[in-house]
C-alpha positions in Angstrom: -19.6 -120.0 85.5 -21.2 -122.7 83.8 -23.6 -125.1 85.8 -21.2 -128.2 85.7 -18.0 -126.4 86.9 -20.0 -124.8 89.7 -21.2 -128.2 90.6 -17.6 -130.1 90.0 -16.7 -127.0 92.5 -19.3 -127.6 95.0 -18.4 -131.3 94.5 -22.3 -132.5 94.5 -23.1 -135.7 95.2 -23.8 -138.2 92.0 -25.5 -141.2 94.1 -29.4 -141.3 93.7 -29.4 -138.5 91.1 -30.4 -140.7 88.0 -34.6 -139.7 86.8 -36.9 -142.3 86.5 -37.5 -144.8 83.6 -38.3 -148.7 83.9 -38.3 -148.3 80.1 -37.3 -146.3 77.5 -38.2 -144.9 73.8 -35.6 -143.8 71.6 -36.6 -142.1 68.4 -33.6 -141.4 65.7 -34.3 -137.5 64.6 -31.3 -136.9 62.5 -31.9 -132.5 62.4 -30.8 -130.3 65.0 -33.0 -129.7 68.3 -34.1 -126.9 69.8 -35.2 -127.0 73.5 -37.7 -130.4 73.2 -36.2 -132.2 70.7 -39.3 -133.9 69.9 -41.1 -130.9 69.2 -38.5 -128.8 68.0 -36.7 -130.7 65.1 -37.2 -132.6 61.8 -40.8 -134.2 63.7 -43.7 -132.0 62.9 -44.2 -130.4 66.4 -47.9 -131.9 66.9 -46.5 -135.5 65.8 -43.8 -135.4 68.5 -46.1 -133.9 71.3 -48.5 -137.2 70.7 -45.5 -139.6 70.3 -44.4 -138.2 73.6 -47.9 -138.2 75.5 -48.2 -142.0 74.0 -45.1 -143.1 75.3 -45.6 -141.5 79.0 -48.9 -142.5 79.3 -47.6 -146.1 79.1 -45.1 -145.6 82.0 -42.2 -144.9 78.9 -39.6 -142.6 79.0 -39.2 -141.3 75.5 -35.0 -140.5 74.1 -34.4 -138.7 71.0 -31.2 -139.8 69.6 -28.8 -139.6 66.4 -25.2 -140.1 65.3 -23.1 -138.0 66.3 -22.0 -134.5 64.0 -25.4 -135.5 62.0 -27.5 -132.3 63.4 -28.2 -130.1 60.2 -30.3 -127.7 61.3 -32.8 -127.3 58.1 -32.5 -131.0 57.4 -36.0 -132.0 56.8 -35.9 -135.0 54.5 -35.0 -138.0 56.7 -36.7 -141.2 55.2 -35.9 -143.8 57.6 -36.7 -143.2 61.6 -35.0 -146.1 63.3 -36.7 -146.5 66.9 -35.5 -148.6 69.8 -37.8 -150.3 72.9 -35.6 -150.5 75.5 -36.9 -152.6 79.2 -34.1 -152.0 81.6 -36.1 -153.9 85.0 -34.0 -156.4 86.2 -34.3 -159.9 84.4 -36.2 -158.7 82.0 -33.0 -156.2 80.5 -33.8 -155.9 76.5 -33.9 -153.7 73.8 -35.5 -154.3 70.3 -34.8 -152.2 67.6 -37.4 -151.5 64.3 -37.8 -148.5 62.0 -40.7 -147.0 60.1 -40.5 -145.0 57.2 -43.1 -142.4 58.2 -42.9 -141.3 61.9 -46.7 -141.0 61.9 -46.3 -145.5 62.2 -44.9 -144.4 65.7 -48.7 -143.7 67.3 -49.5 -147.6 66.3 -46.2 -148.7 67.3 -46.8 -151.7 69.5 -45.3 -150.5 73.0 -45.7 -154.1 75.1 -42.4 -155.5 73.7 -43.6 -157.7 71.2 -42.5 -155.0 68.5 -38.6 -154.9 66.2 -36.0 -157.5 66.4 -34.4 -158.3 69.3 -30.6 -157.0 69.7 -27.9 -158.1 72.4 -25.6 -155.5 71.3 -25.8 -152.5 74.4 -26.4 -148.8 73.6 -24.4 -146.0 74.6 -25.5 -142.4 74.6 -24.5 -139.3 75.6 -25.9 -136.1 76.4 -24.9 -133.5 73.8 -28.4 -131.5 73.8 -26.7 -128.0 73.1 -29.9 -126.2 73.0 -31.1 -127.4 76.9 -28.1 -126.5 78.5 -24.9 -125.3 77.4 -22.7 -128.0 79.5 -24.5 -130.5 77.2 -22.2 -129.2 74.0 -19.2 -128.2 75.7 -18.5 -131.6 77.6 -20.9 -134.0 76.1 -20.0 -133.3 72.3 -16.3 -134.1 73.0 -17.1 -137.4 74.6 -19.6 -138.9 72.1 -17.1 -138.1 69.3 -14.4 -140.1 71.1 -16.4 -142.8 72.3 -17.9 -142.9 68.5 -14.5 -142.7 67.1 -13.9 -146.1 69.1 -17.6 -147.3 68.8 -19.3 -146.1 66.3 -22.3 -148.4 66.0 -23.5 -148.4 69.6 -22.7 -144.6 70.3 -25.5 -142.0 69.9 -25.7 -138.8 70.9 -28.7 -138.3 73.0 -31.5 -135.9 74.1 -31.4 -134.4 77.9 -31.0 -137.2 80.1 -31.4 -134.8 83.5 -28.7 -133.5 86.2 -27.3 -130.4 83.4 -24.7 -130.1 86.6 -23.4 -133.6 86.3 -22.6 -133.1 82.5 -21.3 -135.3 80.6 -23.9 -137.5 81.1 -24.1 -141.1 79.6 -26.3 -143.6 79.8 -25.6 -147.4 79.3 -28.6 -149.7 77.4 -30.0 -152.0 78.4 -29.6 -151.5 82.0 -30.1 -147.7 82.0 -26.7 -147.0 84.2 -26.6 -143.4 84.3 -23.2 -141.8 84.8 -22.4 -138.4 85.5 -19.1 -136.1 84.7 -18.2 -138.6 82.2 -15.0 -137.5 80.3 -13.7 -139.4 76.9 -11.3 -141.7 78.9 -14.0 -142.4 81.7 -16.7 -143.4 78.5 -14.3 -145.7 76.9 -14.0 -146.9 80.9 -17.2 -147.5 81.0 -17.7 -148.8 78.1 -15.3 -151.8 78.9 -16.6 -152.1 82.1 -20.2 -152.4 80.9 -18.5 -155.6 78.9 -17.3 -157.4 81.6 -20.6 -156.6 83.5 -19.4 -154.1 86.5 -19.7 -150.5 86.4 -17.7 -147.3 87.4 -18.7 -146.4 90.9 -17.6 -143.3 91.3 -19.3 -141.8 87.9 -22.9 -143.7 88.6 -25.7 -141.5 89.1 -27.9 -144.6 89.5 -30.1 -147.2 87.4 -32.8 -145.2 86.3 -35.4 -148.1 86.9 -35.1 -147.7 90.5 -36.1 -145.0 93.4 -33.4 -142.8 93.8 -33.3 -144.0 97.5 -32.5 -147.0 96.8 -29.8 -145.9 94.1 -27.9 -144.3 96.8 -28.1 -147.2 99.0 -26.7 -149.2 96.2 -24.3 -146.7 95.7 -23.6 -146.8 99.3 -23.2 -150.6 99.8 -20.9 -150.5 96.7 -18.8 -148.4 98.8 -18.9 -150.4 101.5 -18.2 -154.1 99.8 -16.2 -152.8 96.9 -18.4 -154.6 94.7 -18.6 -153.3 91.1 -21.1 -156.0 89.4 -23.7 -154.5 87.6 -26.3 -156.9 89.2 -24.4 -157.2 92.5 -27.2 -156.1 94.6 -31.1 -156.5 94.4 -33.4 -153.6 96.5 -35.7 -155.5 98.5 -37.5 -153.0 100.6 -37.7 -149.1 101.7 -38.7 -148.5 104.6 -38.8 -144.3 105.2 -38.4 -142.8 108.9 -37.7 -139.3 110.0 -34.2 -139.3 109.5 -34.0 -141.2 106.5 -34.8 -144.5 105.0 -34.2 -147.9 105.8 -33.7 -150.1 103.0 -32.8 -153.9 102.7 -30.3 -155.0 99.8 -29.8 -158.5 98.9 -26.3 -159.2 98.5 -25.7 -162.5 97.2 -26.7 -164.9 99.9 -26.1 -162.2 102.3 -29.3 -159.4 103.4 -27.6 -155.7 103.9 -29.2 -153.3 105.8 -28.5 -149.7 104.6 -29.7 -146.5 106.4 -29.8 -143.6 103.8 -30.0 -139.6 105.3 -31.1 -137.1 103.9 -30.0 -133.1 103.4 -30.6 -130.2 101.8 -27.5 -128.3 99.7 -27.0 -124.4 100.1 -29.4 -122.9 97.6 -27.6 -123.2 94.1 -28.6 -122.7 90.0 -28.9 -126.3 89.3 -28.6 -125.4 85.5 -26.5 -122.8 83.3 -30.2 -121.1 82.4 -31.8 -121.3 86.4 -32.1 -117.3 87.6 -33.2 -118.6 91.4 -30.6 -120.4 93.8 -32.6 -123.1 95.3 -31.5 -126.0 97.7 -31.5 -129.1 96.0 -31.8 -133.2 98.3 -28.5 -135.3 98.6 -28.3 -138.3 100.2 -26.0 -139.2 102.9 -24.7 -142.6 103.9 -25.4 -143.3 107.4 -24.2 -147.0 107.8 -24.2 -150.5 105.9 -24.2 -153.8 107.7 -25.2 -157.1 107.4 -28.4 -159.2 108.5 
């Protein structure tokens, strides 16, 4: 059974599942991929290793992305490589686009911000990395191609974005909202949602720029308040203990106090390739209140 209907079956937690990544490089490689799709594609493989290592070591989390049904796998002679710098920390949310005409101009790429135009439009990309895990292509092809269909200049498809068990995936630029089990409906939900600036709670995996502590206490406090605004709470501190954390929220004028557990799942292959049943963390909600 593939990894995302076991996990739909188990019904894993989403909250405080989204990886890390303050900001983000995304790199338009219009061939297929093969595992890595920096250094299995169209990018000489040496090129793409160093644009990678360039990009972490400068606390960036690198994205391959392209339009969607545009994965020849020969294709070799792409002239144009658009990039994006995306900053999804809170108040300083942006993304500036640029493109170079040899990928080689990535390495002297500016990386502090000061680099492509500025863009207000979002980004929305999806997961359809066939080659990393087979959930990727069987539920995230179907979903780019309908949100495309309906948006086709801010819908990419997208490297692997993490959690091959909460396929689809989705991310939404520039606040890095990751969502999980995302069918076409639920994109075009969130999608609209994004507009009016509130999210889907029960598909958020978290925002990628913060712990994944306090993404489930967000997650947790949305729960309790029914509040759906993107920028509805701010983490203020995490405090760990022996059970769990502690961490303060503000909450509009208010200061919430949420205690987040922790557990360990039944051992379980986490992706369609993993041999070895391992237990994997999930956070629990313990209680919300008010200062």
């Amino acid at each position: 059974m593939p990894c995302s209907d076991r996990a739909l079956q188990r019904d894993d937690p989403l909250a405080g599942t989204a990886g890390f990544g303050e900001r983000w490089l995304l790199v338009e490689i219009e061939s297929g991929w093969g595992r890595h799709a920096f250094f299995d594609s169209a990018l000489d493989p040496a090129l793409g290793a160093r644009v990678v290592a360039r990009a972490e070591e400068a606390g960036i989390r690198p994205l391959a992305i392209r339009r969607t049904r545009l994965r020849a796998p020969l294709r070799r002679d792409q002239t144009s490589w658009r990039w994006a710098l995306v900053d999804c920390r809170p108040g300083r949310e942006g993304i500036r686009w640029g493109a170079v005409d040899d990928p080689a101009e990535l390495l002297t790429l500016p990386l502090d911000g000061s680099a492509g135009e500025p863009s207000e439009a979002p980004i929305y990309a999806v997961c359809a990395h066939a080659r990393h895990d087979q959930c990727c292509a069987v539920r995230g092809r179907p979903v780019v191609e309908a949100l495309a269909a309906e948006h086709p200049e801010l819908t990419w498809e997208c490297s692997h974005l993490g959690g091959d068990r909460f396929a689809a995936t989705m991310i939404a630029f520039p606040e890095g909202l990751l969502y999980g089990r995302v069918g076409a409906e639920d994109a075009s939900r969130v999608v609209e949602r994004h507009a009016e600036g509130r999210v889907v709670p029960e598909l958020l995996r978290g925002r990628t720029c913060l712990s994944t502590v306090a993404q489930a206490a967000e997650a947790f406090a949305r729960a309790e308040t029914g509040d759906d605004r993107i920028a509805a709470f701010r983490p203020l501190a995490e405090h760990p203990h022996p059970h769990g954390w502690t961490v303060e929220l503000a909450h509009g004028d208010d200061r919430l106090t949420v205690e987040v557990g922790e557990r360990l799942s039944e051992p379980l292959l986490s992706t369609c390739a993993a041999t070895i049943a391992r237990p994997v963390r999930e956070f629990v909600p313990v209680s919300v209140s008010s200062a």
